[in-house]
N, C-alpha and C positions, 0 to 999 in steps of 0.2 A: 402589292406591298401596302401597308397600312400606318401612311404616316410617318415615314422614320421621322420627319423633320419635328414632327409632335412629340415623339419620344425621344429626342436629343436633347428639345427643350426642358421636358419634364426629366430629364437627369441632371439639369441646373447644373452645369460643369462649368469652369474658365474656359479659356482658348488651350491654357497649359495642360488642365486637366481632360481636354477632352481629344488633344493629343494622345497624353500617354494615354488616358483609358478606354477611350471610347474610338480609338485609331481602327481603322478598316483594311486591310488588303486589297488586292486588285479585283476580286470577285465581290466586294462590299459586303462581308463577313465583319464582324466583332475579333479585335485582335485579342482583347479582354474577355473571358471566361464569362469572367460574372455578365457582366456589359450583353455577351451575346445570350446568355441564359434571360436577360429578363428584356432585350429585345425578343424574341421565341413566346416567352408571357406577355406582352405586351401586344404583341400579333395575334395571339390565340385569342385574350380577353377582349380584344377588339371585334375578332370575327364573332366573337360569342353574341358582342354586345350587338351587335347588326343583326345579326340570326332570333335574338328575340326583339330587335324592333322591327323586326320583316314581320314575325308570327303578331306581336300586338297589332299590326296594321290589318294582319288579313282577317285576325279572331273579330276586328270589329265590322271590317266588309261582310261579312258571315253574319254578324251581327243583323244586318240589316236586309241582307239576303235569306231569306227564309229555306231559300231551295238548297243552300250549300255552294252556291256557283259564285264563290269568290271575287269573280269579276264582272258582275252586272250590280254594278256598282249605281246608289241612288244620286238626286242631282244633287241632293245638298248635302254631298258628301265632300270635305274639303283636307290639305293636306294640313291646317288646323287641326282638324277632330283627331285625324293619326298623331299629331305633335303631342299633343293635351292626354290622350290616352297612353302613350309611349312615357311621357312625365308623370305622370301618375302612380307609373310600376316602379320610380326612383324614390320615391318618399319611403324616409327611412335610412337609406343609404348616406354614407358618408364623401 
């Protein structure tokens, strides 16, 4: 699961509003139509968004790896350099 408690937030409801709309079942489904259509986008754009900061990480392990072996990884390789090049591909974005 990815976060519901991030995407409840980011649908800025009341307590009322997020009764009626954003109310769940006993299997923790969307009672709301819309509600559960962009919880679904919300999950997708998330896993997307992980999927290309897995490959910026490894495109720059490669980087330094000549052979292609992804994980013979140099020492002064740090979870920095993946941060800063994963930011890098956001400029631009809103």
């Amino acid at each position: 699961m990815f976060d519901r408690t991030a995407f409840e937030m980011w649908l800025d409801f009341d307590e009322d509003q997020m009764q009626m709309l954003a109310g769940r079942n006993e299997s923790g489904d969307y009672l709301h139509a819309t509600i559960a259509i962009q919880w679904e986008a919300w999950q997708a754009a998330t896993k997307a968004e992980r999927e290309a900061c897995a490959k910026v990480c490894e495109e720059l392990v490669r980087g330094y790896d000549m052979s292609g072996n992804k994980y013979d990884v140099p020492k002064h390789y740090s979870p920095r350099l993946c941060a800063s090049a994963i930011r890098a591909t956001t400029k631009g974005l809103t």
